[in-house]
C-alpha positions as CSV (number, residue, x, y, z in Angstrom):
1,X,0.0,0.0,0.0
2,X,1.3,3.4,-1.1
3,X,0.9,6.5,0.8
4,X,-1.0,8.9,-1.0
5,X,-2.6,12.4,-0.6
6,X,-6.3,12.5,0.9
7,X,-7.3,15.6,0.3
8,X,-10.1,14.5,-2.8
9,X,-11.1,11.8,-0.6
10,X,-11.9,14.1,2.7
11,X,-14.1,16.4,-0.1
12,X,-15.9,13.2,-1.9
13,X,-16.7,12.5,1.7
14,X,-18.5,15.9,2.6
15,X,-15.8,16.7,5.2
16,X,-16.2,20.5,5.9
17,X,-14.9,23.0,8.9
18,X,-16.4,26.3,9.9
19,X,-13.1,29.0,9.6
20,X,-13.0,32.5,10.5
21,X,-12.0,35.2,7.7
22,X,-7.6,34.7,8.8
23,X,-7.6,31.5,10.2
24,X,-4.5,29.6,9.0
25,X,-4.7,26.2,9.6
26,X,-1.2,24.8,10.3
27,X,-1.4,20.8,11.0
28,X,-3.7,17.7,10.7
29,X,-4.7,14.4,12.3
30,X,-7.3,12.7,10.5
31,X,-8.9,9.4,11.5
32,X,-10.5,7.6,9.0
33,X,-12.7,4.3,8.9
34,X,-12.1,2.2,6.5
35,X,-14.2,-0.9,5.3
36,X,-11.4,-3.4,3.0
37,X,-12.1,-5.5,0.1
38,X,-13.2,-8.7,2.9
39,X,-15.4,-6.8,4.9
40,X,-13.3,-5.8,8.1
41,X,-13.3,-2.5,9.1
42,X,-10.1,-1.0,10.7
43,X,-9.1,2.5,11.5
44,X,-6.2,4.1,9.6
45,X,-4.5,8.2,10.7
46,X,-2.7,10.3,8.3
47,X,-1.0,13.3,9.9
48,X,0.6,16.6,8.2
49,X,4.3,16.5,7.5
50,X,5.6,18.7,10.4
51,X,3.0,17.4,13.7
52,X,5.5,15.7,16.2
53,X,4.1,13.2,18.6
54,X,3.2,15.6,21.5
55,X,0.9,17.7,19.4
56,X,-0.5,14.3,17.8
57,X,-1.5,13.5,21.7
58,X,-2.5,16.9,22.7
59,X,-4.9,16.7,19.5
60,X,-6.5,13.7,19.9
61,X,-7.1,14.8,24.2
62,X,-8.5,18.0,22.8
63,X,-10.5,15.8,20.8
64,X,-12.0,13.9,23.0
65,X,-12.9,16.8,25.2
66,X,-14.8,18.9,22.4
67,X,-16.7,14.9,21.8
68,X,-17.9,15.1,25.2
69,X,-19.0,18.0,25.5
70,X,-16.2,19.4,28.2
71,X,-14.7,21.6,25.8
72,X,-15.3,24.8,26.6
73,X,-14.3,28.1,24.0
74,X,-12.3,30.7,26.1
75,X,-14.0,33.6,23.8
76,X,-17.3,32.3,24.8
77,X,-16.9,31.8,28.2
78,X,-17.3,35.2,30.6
């Protein structure tokens, strides 16, 4: 299996993210579900060129918080 760039695949699969006028995004960690050519589904991550481990974690926690509703926006919060 060759690596290969994603970023068609992420559009044919309707991915989209709300961005302010500025915003620069700078890295990615994508998690993707994939189902193979038997049937088994498995997990597979892709992450941009320059994300070092730390970040990778500190992603995926931040993650987790804004899934379960802990995550709360410091703009929004008085």
């Amino acid at each position: 299996m060759a690596d290969q760039k994603i970023g068609q695949l992420l559009d044919s699969l309707g991915v989209t993210i709300d961005l302010d006028e500025g915003d620069m995004p700078v890295d990615a960690h994508v998690l993707l579900k994939v189902i193979k050519d038997d049937g088994t589904v498995s997990l597979v991550k892709a992450v941009s060129e320059s994300l070092d481990w730390i970040s990778v974690v500190g992603m995926l926690t931040a993650a987790l918080h804004i899934e379960n509703g802990r995550y709360v926006d410091s703009r929004d919060d008085d």
